[in-house]
N, C-alpha and C positions, 0 to 999 in steps of 0.2 A: 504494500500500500504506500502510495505517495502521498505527502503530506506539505503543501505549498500555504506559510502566511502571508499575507498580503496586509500590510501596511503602508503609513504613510500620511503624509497632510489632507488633511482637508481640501477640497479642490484638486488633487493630484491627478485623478484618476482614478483610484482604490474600486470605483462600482465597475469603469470599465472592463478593469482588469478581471473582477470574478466574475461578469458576466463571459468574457469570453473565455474564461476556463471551465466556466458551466456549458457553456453551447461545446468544450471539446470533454463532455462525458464527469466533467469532476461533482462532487458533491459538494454544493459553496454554502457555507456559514456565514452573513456577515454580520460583524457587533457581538462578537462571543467573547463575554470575559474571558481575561487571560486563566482565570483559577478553574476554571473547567475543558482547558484543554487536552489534561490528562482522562480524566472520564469521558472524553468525548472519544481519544484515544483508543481504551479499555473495552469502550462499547461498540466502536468499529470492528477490534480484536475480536471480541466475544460473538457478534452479529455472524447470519449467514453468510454463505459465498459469494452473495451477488452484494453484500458491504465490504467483507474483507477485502475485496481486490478492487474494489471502487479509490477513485484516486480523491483525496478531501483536500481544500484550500477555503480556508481560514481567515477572516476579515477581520485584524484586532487593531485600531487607533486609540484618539483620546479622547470617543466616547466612553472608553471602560473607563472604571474605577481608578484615580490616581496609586492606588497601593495597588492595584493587580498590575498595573505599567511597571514601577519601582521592583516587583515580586518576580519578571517576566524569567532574568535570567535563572531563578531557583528553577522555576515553573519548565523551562527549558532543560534543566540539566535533570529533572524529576524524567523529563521524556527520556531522554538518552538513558537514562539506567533501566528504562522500563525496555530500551531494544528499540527504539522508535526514531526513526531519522525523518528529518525534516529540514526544510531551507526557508528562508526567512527574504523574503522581494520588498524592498521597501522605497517607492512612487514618491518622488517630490516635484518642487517648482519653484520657481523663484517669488519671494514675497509679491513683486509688482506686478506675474502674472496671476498668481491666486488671487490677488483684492480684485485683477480686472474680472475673472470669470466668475464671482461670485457678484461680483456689480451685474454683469451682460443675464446671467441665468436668477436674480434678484435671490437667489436662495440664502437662507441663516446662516451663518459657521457657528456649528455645534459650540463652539465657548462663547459665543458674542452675548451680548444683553443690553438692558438700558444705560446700562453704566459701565459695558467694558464694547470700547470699539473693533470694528474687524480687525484694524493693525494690529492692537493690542491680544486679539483673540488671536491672531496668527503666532505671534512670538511665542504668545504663554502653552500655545500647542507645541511649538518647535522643541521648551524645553520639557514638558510630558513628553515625548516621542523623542527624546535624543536616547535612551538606555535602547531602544529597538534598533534605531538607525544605526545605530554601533555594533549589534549582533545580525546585521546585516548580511543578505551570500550574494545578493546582489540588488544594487540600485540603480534606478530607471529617470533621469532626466525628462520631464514632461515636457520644460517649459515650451517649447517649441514646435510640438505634438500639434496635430487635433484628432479627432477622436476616431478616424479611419487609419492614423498613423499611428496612433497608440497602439489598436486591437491588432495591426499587422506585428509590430515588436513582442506585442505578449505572445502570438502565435509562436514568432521565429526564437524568443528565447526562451520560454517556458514550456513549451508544449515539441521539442524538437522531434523530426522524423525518426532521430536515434538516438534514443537518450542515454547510450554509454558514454554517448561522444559530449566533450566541450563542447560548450558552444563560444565561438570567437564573432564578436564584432567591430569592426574597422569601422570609425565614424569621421570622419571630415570634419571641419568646425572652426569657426574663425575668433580668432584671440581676442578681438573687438566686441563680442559679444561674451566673453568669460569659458573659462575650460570649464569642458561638460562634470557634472557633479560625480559620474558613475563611472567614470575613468579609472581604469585601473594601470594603464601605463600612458604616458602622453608625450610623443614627439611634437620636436617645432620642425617645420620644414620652409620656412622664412630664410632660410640663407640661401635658397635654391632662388634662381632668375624666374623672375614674376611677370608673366603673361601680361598683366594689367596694362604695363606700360608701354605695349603697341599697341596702338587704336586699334589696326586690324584685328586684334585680338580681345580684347578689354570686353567685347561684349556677349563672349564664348565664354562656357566652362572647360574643367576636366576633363567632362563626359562627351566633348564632342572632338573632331577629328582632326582639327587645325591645332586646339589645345596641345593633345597626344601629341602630333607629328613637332610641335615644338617641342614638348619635353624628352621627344626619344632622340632627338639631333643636338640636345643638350649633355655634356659632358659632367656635370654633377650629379644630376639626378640619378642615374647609374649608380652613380657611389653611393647615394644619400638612402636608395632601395637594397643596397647591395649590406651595410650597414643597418639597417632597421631588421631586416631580413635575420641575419646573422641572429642577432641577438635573440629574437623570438625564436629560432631555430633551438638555441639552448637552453631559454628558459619556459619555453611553452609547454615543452612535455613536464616537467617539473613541476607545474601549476595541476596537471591532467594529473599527475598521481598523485597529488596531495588531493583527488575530488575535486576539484575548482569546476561547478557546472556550466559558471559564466563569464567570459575575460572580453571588456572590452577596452580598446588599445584605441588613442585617438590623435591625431593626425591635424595638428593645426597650422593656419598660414594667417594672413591678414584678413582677409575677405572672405576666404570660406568659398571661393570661387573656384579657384584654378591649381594651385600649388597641392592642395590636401586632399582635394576630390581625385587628382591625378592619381597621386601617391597610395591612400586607401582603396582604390579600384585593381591598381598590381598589387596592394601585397594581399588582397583578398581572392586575386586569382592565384595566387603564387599558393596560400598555406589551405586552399578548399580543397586540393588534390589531398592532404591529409589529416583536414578535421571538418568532417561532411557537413557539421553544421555551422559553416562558415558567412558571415553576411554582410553587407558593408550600406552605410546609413549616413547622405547627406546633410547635417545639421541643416546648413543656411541654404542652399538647395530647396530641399523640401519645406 
């Protein structure tokens, strides 16, 4: 049995997310104190055949109980002695995307009231949900999502076609808008010669064929792949046996245009040939 919790802020995402783990067969709980995660456990274990091998994914924020948030890590280590393995996804954004999309959808944030405003309600959730954010297996950057770009990510990293295999994500992303939250390794590839500054070029990406053919008649980039490469080569497998189910490695330039989208496109064709769930994801692009 699989066991996926799904946290995270308010406005992140969190309902997308078990929605679309419920349309791929899971059994989704959301708003389950943390103090009966065990018993929920227990009673999957003890349940017929058609719950044992049901996969569950678990909705816990900071509508629980402040002392079951605080309790999380016991409550957690309660599971593992019991035999029970689990990964922990936890969905953010950035402050001044969540005020906007609770503005656009006029919905409450579960902490706000008469006398404590959404800012205020956002922060005071950031420090209830920091103990989970920190017990984290993998975290999911929203802010730049919508909600057909979200449920595609949940698909390619939670639900993979082979779930022995890692899954690696190569993401593109430009430095002007801040490095992705959910990075687990982060190249700059800003010393490489930047498209931007031929007109002819300026108004192309990565992804298109003028880009390419400039960077493959370029004499750095070679090295600059040749070098990123390398390294992943020796430490990717070493992530895959310690269990690592999710490694995203992200690839930034100025604009998010031309340099990183190049870059993330080879070394995602380069390492699919040996970790099948391989995927690579435009920030500023899309």
């Amino acid at each position: 049995m699989r066991l996926i919790i799904v946290s995270g802020r308010s406005g992140s995402g969190k309902s997308t997310a078990l929605n679309m783990l419920e349309d791929a067969d899971f059994l989704c709980i959301d708003n389950l104190p943390a103090k009966l995660l065990p018993g929920l456990l227990k009673h999957a274990s003890d349940a017929d055949e058609g719950l044992r091998h049901n996969n569950l994914a678990v909705g816990i924020d900071a509508r629980s109980l402040a002392n079951d948030l605080t309790q999380l890590p016991e409550i957690l280590a309660q599971l593992k002695n019991q035999g029970a393995s689990y990964e922990i996804v936890f969905l953010d954004a950035s402050n001044d995307v969540l005020i906007r999309r609770f503005s656009e959808t006029r919905r409450k944030h579960p902490l706000s009231s008469n006398s404590v405003a959404i800012k205020e309600a956002i922060l005071l959730e950031t420090k209830l949900l920091d103990s989970v954010s920190a017990l984290a297996d993998r975290k999911i950057d929203t802010s730049n999502m919508n909600l057909h770009q979200l449920r595609s990510v949940i698909k390619k990293q939670l639900i993979p076609n082979n779930k022995n295999t890692t899954s690696v994500l190569f993401e593109s992303f430009a430095y002007k808008h801040g490095v992705p939250i959910d990075a687990d390794f982060v190249f700059d590839v800003r010393c490489l010669p930047n498209p931007y500054w031929s007109p002819k070029l300026r108004d192309y990406n990565g992804n298109e064929e003028l880009v390419i053919k400039f960077f493959e008649e370029d004499e750095e980039t070679p090295q600059m792949l040749l070098s990123i490469s390398t390294f992943l080569e020796s430490w990717l497998p070493k992530f895959q046996a310690a269990n690592r189910s999710y490694i995203t490695i992200a690839i930034g330039c100025t604009g998010g245009q031309h340099r990183s989208v190049y870059v993330s496109n080879k070394l995602k064709e380069k390492f699919e040939k040996d970790y099948a769930n391989t995927q690579v994801w435009h920030r500023e692009l899309n």
